[in-house]
C-alpha positions in Angstrom: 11.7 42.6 64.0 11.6 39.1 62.7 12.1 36.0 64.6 15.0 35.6 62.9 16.4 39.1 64.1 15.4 38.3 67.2 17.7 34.8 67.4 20.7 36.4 66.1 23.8 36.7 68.2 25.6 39.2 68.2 28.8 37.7 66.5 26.3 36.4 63.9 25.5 40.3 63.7 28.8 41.5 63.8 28.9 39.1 60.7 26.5 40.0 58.4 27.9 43.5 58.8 31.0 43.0 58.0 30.2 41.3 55.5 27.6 43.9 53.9 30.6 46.4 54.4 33.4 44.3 52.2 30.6 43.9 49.7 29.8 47.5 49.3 33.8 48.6 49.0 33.9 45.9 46.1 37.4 43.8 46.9 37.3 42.8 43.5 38.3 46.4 42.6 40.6 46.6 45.2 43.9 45.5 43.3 42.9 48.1 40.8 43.3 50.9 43.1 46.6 49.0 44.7 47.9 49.4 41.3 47.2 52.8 40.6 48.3 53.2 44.2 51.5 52.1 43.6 52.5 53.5 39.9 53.5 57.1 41.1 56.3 55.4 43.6 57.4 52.3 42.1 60.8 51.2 42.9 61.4 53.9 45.5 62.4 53.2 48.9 58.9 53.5 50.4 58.3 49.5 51.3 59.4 50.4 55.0 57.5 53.1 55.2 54.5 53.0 57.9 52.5 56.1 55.9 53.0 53.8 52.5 50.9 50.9 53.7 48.5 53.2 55.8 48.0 54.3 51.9 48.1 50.9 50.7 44.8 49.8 53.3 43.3 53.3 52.5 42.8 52.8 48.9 41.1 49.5 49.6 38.4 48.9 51.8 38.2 52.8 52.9 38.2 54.1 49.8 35.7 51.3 48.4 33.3 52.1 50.6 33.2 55.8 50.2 33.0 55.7 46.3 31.2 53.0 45.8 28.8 53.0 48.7 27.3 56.5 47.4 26.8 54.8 44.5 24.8 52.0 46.4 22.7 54.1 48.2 21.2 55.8 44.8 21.9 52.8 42.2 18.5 50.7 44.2 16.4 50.5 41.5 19.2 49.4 38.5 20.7 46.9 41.7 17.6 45.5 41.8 17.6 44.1 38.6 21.2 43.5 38.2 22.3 39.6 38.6 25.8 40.4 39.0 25.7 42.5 42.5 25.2 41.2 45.9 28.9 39.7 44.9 32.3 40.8 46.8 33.7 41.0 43.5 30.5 43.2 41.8 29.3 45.1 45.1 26.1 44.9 47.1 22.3 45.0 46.9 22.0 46.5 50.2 17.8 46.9 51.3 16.3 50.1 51.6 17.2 50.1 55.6 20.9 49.1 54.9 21.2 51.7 52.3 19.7 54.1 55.2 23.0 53.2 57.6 25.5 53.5 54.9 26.2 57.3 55.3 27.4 57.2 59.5 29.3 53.6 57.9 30.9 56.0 55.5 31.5 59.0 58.2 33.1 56.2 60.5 35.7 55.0 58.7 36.7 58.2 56.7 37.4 59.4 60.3 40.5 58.0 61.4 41.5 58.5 57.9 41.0 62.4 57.8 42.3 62.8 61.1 45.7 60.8 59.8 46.0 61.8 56.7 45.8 65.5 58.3 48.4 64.8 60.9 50.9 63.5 58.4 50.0 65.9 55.3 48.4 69.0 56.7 46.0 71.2 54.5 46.9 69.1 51.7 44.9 66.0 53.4 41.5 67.9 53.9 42.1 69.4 50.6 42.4 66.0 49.1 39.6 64.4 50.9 37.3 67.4 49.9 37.9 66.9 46.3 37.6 62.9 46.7 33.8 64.0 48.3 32.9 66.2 45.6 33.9 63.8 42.5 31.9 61.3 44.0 29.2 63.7 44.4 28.8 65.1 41.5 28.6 61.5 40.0 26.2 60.2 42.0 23.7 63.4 42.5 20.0 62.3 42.2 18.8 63.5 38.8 21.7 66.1 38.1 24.7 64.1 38.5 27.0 62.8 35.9 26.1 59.2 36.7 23.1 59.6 33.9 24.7 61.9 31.9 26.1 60.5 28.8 29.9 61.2 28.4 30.4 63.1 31.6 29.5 59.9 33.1 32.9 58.2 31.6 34.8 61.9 32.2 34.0 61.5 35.7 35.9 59.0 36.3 39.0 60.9 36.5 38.8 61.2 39.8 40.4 58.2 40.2 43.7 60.5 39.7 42.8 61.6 43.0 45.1 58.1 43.9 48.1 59.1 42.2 48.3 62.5 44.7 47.5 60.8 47.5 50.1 58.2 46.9 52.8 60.7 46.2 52.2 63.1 48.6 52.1 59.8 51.5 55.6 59.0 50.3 57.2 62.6 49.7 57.4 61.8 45.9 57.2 63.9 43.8 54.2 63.7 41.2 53.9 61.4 38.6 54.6 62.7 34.9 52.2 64.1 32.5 52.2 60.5 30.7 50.9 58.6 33.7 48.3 60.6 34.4 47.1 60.9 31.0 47.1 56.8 31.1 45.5 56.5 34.2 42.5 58.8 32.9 42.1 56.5 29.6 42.4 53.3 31.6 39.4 54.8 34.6 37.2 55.7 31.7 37.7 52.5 30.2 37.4 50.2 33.1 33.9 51.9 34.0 32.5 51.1 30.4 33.4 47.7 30.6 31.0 47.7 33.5 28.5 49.9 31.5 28.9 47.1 28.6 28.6 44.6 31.3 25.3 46.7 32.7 23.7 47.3 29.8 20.6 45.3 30.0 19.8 45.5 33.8 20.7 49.7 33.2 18.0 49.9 29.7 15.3 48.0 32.3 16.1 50.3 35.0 15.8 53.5 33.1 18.8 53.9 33.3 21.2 56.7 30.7 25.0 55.5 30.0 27.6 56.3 27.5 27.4 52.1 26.9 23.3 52.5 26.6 23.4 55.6 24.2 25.7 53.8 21.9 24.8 50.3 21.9 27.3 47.3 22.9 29.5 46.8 19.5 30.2 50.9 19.5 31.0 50.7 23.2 33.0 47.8 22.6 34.4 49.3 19.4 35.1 52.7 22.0 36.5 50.5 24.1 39.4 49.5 21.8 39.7 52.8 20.9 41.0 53.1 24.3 43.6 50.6 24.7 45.0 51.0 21.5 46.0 55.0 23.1 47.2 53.7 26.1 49.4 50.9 24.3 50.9 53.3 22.3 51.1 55.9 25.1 52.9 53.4 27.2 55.3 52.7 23.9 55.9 56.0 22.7 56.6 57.5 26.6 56.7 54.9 29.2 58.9 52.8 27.1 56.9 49.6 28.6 57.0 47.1 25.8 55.6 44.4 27.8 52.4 46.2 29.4 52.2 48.0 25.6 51.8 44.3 24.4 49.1 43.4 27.0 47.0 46.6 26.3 47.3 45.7 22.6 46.1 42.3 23.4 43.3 43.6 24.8 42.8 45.8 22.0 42.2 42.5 19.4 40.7 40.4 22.4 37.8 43.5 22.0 37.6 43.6 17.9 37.4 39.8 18.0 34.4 39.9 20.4 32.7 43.1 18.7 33.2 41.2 15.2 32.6 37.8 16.3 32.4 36.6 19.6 29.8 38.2 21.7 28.9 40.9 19.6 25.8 42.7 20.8 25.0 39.9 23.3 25.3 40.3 27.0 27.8 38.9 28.6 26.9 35.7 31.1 27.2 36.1 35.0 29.9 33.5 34.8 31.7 35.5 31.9 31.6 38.6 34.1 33.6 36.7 36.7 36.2 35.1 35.2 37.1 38.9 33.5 37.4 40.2 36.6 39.1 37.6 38.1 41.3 37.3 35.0 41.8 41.2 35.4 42.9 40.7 39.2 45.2 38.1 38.0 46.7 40.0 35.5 47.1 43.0 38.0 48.6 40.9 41.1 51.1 39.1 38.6 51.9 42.4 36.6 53.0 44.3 40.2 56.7 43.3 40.5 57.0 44.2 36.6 55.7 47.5 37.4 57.4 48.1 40.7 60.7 46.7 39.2 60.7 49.0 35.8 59.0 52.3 37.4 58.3 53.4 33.6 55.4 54.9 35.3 56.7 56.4 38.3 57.6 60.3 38.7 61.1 60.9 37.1 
């Protein structure tokens, strides 16, 4: 123990810890999974509803730190090298001794949350959270999971479905339609290579295999508009959502422009990452009362 250790109180401890924690559940994500939260019962008559915001807090710092601090504890050696984590927006860089505690942090706060979800769901809610475990397992498996597994690394990211039951089942909805799923699938896969793009050099240094790595950044950017475009037009052609149809789409030609002549095959600055994030979690918080309003999304 350092002298330093030694001085610290233990508010200054409590601190640090809490601090460590928020990092690893990444709040800059957190609106994302809000959102997904939230398309299966848009405009119902669930804003009263005590087991809709126990959802609502789950799918935030909870769930955060169950997905994403697995991934922690066996991304070391690419975190090392990547200048965009030890952020709250990016996640942390915990030390081989924090990485260590993470699994009894993990434990204690999926707890209350089995043990709720249970009492208000049944054998649905272990059901759930046993399917949750074993999506983020099979990802983040040293050596055999899908984390460096080109392709299955972007399929596995359809986990994140797992919100859409969870949020219906909570509110005695009943499950969203094919449509929603199928766009929530497209926009998971493509929100995780956007981070690959973003990764790409500190992942190449670390050894690291990705979809983003095996095809180079213009083809993942180029995949990556390949995307949007399908969920523009699936949002168009089934959702009847012109105005989230139009922001995909702008997203589409915001990504040709950059593959053709913006970035290109360049990395993407520390500063750049931000403000796409940030701009993201803009978009997403002002975006909310469209989607709760319209419920082109929600279960019919």
């Amino acid at each position: 123990m350092t002298n330093r250790d030694a001085s610290r109180s233990p508010l200054d401890a409590a601190i640090d810890e809490l601090r460590f924690v928020l990092k690893v559940s990444r709040p800059g994500f957190w609106l994302t999974s809000i959102w997904f939260y939230i398309l299966p019962v848009a405009g119902k008559p669930v804003l009263h509803s005590a087991p809709f915001w126990l959802g609502v807090f789950y799918v935030t710092l909870p769930l955060g730190l169950l997905i994403y601090g697995w991934n922690d504890a066996v991304d070391y050696e690419a975190d090392r090298l990547n200048p965009r984590k030890d952020t709250f927006l990016f996640g942390a860089r915990p030390s081989p001794t924090q990485i260590a505690g993470l699994p009894w942090r993990i434990a204690l706060v999926q707890a209350p949350f089995v043990l709720l979800f249970t009492w208000l769901l049944g054998w649905r809610a272990p059901i759930w959270f046993a399917a949750l475990a074993a999506a983020t397992a099979i990802y983040n498996w040293p050596r055999i999971g899908f984390k460096g597994r080109v392709g299955f690394d972007m399929l596995n990211q359809l986990g994140y479905l797992l919100v859409f039951t969870l949020s219906s089942w909570l509110n005695g909805s009943p499950q969203a339609p094919w449509f929603t799923f199928v766009f929530g699938g497209l926009f998971a896969m493509h929100s995780h290579l956007f981070g690959e793009i973003m990764d790409y050099d500190p992942d190449l240094r670390a050894g690291r295999r990705t979809t983003a790595g095996a095809l180079g950044i213009r083809s993942s950017k180029a995949l990556m508009t390949a995307f949007l475009v399908c969920e523009s037009a699936l949002l168009l052609a089934w959702a009847r959502d012109v105005l989230l149809a139009a922001f995909l789409a702008g997203g589409a030609i915001w990504f040709s422009l950059d593959r053709a002549l913006l970035w290109r095959d360049r990395p993407y600055s520390g500063g750049q990452m931000r403000f796409f994030l940030l701009g993201w979690n803009a978009a997403a918080f002002i975006s909310l009362p469209w989607v709760w309003h319209t419920a082109t999304l929600a279960s019919h």
